[in-house]
Wavefront OBJ file of the C-alpha trace (Angstrom):
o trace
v -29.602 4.385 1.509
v -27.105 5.007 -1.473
v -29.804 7.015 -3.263
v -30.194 9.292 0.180
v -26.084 9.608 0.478
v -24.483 12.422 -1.794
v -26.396 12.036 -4.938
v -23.639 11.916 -7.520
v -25.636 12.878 -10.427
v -26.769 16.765 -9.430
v -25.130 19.562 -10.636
v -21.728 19.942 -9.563
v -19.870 22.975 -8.036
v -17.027 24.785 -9.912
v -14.728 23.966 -6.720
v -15.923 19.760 -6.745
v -15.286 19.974 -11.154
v -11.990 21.576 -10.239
v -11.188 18.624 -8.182
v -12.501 15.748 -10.429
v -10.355 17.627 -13.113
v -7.236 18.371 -11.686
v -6.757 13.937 -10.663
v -7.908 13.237 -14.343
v -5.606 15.773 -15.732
v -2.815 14.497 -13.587
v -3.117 10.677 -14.517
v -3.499 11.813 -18.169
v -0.632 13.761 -18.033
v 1.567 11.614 -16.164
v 1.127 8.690 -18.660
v 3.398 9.808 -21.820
v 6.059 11.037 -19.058
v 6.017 7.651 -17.517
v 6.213 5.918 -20.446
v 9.523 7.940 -21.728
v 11.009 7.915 -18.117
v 10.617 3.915 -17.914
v 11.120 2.765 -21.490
v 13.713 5.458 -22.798
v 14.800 7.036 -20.141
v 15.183 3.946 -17.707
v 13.776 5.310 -14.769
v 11.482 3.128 -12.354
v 11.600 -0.223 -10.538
v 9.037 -1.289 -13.502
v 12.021 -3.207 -15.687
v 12.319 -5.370 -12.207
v 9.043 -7.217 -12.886
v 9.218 -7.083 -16.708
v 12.536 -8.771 -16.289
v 11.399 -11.067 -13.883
v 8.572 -12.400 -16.008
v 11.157 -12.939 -19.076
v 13.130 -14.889 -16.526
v 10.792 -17.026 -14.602
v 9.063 -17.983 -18.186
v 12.323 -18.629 -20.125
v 14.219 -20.755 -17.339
v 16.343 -17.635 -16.372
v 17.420 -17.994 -12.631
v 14.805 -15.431 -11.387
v 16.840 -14.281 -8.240
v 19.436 -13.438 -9.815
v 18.450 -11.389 -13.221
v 18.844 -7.441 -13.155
v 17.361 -4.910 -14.386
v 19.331 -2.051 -16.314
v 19.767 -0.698 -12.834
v 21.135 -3.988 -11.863
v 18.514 -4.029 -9.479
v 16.935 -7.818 -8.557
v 13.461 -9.376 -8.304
v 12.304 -9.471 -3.942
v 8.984 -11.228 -4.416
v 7.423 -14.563 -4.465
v 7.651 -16.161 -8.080
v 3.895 -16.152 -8.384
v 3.719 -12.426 -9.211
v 6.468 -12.147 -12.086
v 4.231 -15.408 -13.709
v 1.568 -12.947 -14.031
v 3.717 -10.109 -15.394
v 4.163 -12.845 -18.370
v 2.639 -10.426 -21.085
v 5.329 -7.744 -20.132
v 8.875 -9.673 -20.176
v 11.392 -8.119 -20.879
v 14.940 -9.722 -21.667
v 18.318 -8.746 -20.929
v 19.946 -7.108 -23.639
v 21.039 -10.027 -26.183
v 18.259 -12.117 -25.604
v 15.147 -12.671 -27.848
v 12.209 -10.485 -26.885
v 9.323 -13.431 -26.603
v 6.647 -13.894 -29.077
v 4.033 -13.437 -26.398
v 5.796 -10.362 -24.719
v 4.512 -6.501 -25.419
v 6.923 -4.038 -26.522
v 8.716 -2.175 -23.510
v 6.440 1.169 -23.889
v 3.274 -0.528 -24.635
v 4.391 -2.796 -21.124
v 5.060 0.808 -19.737
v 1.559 1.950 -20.727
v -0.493 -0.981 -20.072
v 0.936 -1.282 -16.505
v 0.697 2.101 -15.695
v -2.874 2.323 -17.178
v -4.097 -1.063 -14.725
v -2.490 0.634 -12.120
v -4.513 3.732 -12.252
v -7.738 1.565 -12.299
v -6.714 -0.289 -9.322
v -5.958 2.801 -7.320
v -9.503 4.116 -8.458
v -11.131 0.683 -7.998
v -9.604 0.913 -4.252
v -10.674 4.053 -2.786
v -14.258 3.431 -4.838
v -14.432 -0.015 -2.638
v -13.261 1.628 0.714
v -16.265 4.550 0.336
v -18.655 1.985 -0.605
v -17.544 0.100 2.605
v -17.878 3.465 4.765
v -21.486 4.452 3.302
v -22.663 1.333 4.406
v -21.193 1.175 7.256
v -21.497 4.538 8.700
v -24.629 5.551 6.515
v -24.646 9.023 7.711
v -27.686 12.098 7.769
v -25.380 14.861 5.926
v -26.918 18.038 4.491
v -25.951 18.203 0.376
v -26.292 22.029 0.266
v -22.827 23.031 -0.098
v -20.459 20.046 -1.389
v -20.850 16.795 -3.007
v -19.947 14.180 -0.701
v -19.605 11.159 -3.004
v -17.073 12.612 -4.796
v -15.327 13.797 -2.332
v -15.128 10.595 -0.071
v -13.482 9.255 -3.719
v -10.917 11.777 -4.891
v -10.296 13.484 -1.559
v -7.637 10.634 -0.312
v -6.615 10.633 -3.820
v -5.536 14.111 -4.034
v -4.429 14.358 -0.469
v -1.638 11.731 -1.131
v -1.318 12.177 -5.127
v 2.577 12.761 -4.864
v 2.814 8.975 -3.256
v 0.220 7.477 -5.548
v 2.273 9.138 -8.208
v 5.417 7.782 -7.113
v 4.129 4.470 -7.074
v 2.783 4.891 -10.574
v 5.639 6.664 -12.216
v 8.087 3.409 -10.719
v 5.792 0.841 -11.560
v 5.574 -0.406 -8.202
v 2.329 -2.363 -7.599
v 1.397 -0.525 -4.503
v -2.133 0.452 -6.044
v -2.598 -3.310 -6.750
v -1.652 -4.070 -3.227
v -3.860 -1.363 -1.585
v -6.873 -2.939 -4.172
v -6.446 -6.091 -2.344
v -6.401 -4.823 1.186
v -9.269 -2.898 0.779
v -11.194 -5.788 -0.370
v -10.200 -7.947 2.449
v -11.758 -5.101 4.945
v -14.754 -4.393 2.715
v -15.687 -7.976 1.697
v -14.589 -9.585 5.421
v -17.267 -6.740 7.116
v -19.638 -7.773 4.824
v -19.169 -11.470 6.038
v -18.106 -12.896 2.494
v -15.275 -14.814 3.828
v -13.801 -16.731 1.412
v -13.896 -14.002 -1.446
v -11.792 -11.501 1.609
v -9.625 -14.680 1.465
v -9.021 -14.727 -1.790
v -8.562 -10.873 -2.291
v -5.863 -11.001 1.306
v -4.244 -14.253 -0.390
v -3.535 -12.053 -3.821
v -2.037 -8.912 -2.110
v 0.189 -11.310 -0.455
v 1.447 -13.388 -3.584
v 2.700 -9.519 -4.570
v 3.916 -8.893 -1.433
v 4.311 -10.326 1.822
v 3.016 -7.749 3.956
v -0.356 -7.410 3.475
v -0.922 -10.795 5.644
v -0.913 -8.152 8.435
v -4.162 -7.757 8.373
v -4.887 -11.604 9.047
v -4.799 -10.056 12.500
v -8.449 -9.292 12.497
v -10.003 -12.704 11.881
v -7.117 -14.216 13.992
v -8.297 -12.169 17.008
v -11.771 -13.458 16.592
v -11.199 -16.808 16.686
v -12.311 -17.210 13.084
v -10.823 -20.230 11.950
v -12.874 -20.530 8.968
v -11.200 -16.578 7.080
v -7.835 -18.035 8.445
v -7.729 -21.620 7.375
v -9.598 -20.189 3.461
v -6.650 -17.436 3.319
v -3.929 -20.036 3.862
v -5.286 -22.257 1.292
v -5.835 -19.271 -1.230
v -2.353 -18.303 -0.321
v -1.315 -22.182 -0.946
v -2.680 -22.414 -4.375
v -1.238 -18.647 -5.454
v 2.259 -19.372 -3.701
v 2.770 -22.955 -4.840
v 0.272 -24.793 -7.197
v 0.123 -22.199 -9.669
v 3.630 -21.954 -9.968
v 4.464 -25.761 -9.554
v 1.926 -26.319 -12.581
v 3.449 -24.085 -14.795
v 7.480 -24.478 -13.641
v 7.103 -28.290 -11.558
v 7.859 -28.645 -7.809
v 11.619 -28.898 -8.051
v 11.893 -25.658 -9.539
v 9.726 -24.276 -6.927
v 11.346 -25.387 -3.838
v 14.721 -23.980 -5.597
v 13.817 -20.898 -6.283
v 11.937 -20.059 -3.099
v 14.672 -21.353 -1.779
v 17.265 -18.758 -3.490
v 14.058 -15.711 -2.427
v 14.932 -16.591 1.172
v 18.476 -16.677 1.400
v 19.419 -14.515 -1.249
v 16.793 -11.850 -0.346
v 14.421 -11.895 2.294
v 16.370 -13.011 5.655
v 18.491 -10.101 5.184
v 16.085 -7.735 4.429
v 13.813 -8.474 7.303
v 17.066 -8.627 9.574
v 17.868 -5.287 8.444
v 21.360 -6.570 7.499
v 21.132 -7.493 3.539
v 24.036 -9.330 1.975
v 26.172 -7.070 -0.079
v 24.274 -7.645 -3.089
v 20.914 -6.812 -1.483
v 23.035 -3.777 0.406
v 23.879 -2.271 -2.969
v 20.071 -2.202 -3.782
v 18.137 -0.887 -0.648
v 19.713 1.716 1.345
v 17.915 1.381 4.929
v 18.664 4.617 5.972
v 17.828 6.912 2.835
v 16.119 9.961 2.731
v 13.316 8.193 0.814
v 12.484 5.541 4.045
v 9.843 6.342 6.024
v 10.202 3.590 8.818
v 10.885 4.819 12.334
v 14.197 3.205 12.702
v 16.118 5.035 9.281
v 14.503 8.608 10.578
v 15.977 8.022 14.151
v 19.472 6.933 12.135
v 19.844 9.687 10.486
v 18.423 12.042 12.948
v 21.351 10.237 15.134
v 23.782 10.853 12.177
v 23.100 13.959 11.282
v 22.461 12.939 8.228
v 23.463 9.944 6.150
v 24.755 7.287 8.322
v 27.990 5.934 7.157
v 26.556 1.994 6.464
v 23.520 1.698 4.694
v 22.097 -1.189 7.776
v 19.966 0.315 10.329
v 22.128 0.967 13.716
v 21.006 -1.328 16.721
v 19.264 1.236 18.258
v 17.481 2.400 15.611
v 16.161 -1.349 15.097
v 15.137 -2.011 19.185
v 13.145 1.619 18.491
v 11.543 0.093 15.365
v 10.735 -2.956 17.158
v 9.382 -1.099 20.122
v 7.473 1.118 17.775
v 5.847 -1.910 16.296
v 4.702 -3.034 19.563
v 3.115 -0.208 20.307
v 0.860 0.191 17.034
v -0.062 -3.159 17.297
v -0.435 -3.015 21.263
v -2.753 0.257 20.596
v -4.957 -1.455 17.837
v -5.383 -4.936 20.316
v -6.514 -2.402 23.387
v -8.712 0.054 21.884
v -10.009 -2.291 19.625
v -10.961 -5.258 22.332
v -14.800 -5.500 22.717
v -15.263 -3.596 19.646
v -14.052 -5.791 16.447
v -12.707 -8.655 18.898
v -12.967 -9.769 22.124
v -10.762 -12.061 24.186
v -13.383 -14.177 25.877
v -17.116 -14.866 25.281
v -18.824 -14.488 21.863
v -17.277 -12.055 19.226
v -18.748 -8.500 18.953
v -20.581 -8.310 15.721
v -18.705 -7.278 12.730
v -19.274 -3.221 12.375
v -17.477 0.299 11.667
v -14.720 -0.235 14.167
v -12.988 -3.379 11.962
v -12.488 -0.999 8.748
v -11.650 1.812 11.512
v -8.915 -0.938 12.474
v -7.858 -2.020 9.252
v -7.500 1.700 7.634
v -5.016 1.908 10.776
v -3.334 -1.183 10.281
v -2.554 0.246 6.470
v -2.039 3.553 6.981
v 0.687 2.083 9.902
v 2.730 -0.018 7.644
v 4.750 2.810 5.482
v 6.098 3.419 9.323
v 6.171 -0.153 10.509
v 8.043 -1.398 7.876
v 11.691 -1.638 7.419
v 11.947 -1.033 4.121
v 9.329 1.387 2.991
v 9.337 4.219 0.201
v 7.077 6.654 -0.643
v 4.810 4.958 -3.031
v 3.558 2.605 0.446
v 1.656 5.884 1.454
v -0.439 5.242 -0.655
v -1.680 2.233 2.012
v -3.198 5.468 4.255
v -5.751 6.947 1.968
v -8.374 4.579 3.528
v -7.925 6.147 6.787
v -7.550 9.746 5.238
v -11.247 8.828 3.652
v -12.314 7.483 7.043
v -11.358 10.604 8.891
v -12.531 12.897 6.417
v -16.027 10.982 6.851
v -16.257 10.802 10.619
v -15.982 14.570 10.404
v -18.598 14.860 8.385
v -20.843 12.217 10.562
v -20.124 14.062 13.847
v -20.839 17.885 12.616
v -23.741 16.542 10.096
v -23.131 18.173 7.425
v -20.308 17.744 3.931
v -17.500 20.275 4.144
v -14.214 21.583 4.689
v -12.365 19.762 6.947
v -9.160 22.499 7.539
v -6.832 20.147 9.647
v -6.967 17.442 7.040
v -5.983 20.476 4.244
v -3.457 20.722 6.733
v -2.001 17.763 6.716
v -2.142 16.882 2.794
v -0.189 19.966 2.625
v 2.389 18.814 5.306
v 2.470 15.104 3.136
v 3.094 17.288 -0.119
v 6.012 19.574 1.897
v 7.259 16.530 2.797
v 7.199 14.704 -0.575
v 9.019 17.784 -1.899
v 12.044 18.144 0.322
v 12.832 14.405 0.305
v 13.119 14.276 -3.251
v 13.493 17.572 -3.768
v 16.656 18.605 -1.186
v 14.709 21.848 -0.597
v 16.080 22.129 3.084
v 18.629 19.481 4.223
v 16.346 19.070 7.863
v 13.476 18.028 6.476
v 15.318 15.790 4.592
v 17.166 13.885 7.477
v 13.865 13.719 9.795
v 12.038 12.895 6.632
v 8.744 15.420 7.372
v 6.410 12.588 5.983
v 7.106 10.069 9.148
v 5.715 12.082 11.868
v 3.208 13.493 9.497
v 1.721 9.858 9.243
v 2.428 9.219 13.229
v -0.048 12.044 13.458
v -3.026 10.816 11.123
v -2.268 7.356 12.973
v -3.399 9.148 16.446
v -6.476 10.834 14.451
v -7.223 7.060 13.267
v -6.539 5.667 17.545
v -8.946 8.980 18.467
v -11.600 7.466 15.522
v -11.393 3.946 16.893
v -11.488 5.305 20.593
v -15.039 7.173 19.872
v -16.694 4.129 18.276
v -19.410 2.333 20.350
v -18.728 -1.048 21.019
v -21.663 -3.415 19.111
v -23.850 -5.060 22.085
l 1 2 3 4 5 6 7 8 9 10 11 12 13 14 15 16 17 18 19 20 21 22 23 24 25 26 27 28 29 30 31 32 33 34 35 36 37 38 39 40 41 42 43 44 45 46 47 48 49 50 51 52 53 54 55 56 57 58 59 60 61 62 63 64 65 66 67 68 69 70 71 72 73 74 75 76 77 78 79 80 81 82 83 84 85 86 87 88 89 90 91 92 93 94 95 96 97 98 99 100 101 102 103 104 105 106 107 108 109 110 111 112 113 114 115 116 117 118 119 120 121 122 123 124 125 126 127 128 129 130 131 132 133 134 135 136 137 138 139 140 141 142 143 144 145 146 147 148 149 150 151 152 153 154 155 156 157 158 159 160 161 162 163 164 165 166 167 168 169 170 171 172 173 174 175 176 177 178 179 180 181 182 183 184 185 186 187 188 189 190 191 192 193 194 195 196 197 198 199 200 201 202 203 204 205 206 207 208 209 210 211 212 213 214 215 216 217 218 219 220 221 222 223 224 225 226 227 228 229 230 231 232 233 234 235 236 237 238 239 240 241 242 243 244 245 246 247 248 249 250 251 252 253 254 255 256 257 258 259 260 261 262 263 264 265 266 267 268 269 270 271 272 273 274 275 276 277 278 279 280 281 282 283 284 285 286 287 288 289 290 291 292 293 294 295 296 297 298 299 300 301 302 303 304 305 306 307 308 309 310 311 312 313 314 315 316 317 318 319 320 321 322 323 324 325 326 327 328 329 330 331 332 333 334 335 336 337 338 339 340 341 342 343 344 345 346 347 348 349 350 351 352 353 354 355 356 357 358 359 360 361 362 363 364 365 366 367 368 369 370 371 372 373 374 375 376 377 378 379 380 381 382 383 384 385 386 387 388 389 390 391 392 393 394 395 396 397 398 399 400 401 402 403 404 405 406 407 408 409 410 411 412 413 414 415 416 417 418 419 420 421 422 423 424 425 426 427 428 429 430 431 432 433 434 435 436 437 438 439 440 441 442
């Protein structure tokens, strides 16, 4: 089947070579420029995790060292013991034997980064051709290639964001993708595994538990929750002991987390994540500052901005349980067999979160390129043939606008509705249309 689907090796077109180039240039470029923005410059959120790993491994209190910015560490202590290599201590402290220098940290992150993203959206069209093995006619473009870079380049402004910070959104993505992928192919406990990781880096990806939850599959539950045990606490309690543990998820919850999922941080939190900036793309800080006009005076999302968040929530999730009942789950009787409709569900599940999520930048677009790739290919499937598809041009160009006036200022109403929102509302009711049209298995 994979020999029959867009033969890779043939001669390529000027306009696919133009493509392939322009992502290869960009991540070739954008590596000195990260480098000097993070290590000399101090730009990015990447001194975060390079100062979490010199704390956790030197017996610094890990919720509490800051980066130059003076901003803290949010995640579970698992994922800055694997940032070991990279530590980086507060000024006056010894730099670790062990530890990289700051740009070749800069570098090497950035570099593992890239591979992950690639990795990811390689996965995903693997997962769609067989899936949805398609009969396409290869006269005009080069569909394997296109299924691979065409996400990339729709959303390369987010993946670039999350690459230039040093956010691990890539990683993250990687992980999901292999859940989906790996889960469809009914290789349980290696999904579990891959859903466990994404969620010692951060806590959302757990979302997608959902699917084997629905179906009853106790098996892909009970093997995520013991992956999840051994990355959350007997890795860590080997290499720290349980006391320190407890303590410090202990300080991750109080000092962090119950204020950030409340939407009302403590001050110190406060001074870190701004709910309601230009550069949040969850429902609730677009409706505050559409409400606002603007900036709202506190940085905490207004109650009805939350109850609107909440309600939105509902309604994704509501959506995905309907449309997808007696097609990847079914509430009595036998399960449907696994098919196209669960990575149909899970590319919406991703692609939902950057708008689900309280506290969501730009670099968490980067979770929709698996339903930009799946949309992309059920145009192809339903007109037969590789090509064009204008309304996803379209849109990429709407996500770039988008990208541009938030950080850019370029016109003060497109920076207070925050264009990239509703832009990702609509490829969420492309995804419910996609789900709507598949078959349900017999």
């Amino acid at each position: 089947m994979h020999s029959q689907f867009a033969p890779r090796l043939r001669q390529l077109r000027w306009y696919e070579i133009v493509l392939i180039a322009t992502v290869a240039a960009a991540l070739c470029i954008y590596l000195p420029i990260v480098v000097k923005r993070s290590a000399v410059q101090g730009f990015g959120d990447v001194q975060v995790f390079f100062r979490a790993a010199w704390a956790v491994w030197t017996g610094y209190p890990l919720y509490q060292v800051a980066d130059h910015h003076g901003w803290t560490y949010h995640y579970p202590p698992t994922f800055a013991l694997l940032m070991g290599p990279f530590a980086h201590p507060l000024d006056g402290f010894p730099k670790p034997d062990w530890a990289l220098s700051l740009p070749l940290s800069v570098a090497t992150w950035y570099v593992f980064s890239a591979a992950a993203m690639l990795a990811a959206v390689d996965l995903w069209a693997r997962g769609l051709e067989r899936a949805l093995p398609p009969s396409l006619d290869q006269a005009d473009w080069s569909a394997w290639w296109l299924l691979r870079l065409g996400p990339v380049a729709a959303l390369l402004p987010f993946f670039g964001d999350g690459l230039g910070r040093g956010q691990p959104s890539a990683v993250v993505l990687l992980t999901m993708v292999a859940f989906l992928v790996l889960y469809l192919r009914g290789r349980i406990y290696l999904a579990a595994c891959a859903l466990a990781l994404g969620f010692t880096i951060k806590l959302f990806p757990l979302a997608l538990l959902i699917f084997p939850v629905l179906r009853r599959d106790l098996r892909t539950v009970l093997a995520t929750f013991g992956f999840s045990a051994v990355f959350l606490f007997v890795v860590p309690m080997l290499c720290l002991g349980p006391s320190e543990v407890v303590k410090l998820y202990g300080a991750m919850w109080t000092e962090h987390l119950s204020g950030i999922f409340t939407g009302v941080p403590n001050p110190k939190i406060a001074d870190e994540i701004t709910f309601t900036s230009y550069d949040m793309l969850s429902i609730g800080a677009m409706l505050a500052r559409i409400a606002a006009g603007g900036l709202p005076e506190t940085d905490t999302l207004p109650r009805f901005a939350t109850i609107c968040q909440l309600m939105f929530d509902a309604v994704v999730i509501g959506a995905l349980l309907w449309l997808g009942h007696g097609r990847f789950w079914r509430l009595r009787g036998p399960q449907p067999p696994l098919g196209p409709s669960l990575l149909i569900g899970g590319a919406l599940l991703c692609a939902a979160l950057p708008v689900m999520l309280s506290v969501s930048q730009p670099n968490y677009v980067a979770f929709a390129a698996p339903l930009v790739a799946l949309v992309q290919f059920e145009v192809w499937r339903r007109r037969g043939r590789v090509c064009v598809v204008p309304a996803l041009i379209a849109w990429s160009g709407l996500m770039w606008l988008g990208m541009i006036a938030t950080e850019g200022g370029a016109w003060q109403p497109l920076r207070v509705v925050g264009l990239v929102t509703p832009a990702l509302i609509a490829l969420l009711l492309w995804g419910f249309a996609s789900l709507r049209r598949a078959a349900a298995p017999p």
